[in-house]
N, C-alpha and C positions, 0 to 999 in steps of 0.2 A: 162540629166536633173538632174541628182542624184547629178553629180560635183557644178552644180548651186545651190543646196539647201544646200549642203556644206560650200559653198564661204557663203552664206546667213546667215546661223547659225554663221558662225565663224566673219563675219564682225560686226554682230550683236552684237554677246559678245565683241566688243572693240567699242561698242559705236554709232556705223554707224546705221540707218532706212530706209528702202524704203518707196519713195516719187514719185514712179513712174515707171511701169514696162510697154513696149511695147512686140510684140508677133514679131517683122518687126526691121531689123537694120537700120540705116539712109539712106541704097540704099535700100532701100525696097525688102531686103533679107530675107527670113523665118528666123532668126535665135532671139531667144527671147533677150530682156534687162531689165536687172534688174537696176534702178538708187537709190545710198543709199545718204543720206546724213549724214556727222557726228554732234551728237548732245550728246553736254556734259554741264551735270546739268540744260537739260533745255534749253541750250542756242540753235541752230542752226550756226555752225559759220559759213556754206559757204553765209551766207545770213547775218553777220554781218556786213559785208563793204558796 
């Protein structure tokens, strides 16, 4: 868990947010996800198009 808060801090400071964390991967394996999205000035660009 420690790696994960890691990646978290550091995705963080260039910009990226979580928007959604599961505790289950898509086959319904224990293992947790974190989903970030990047957002700069405001914008959100994966949700621009």
């Amino acid at each position: 868990m420690n790696k994960i808060l890691k990646l978290k801090v550091f995705y963080e400071h260039l910009g990226f947010h979580v928007y959604k964390r599961s505790e289950y991967d898509e086959q319904g394996n224990p293992y947790p996800l974190v989903y970030m999205k990047l957002d700069i000035n405001g914008n959100d660009l994966l949700n621009q198009y």
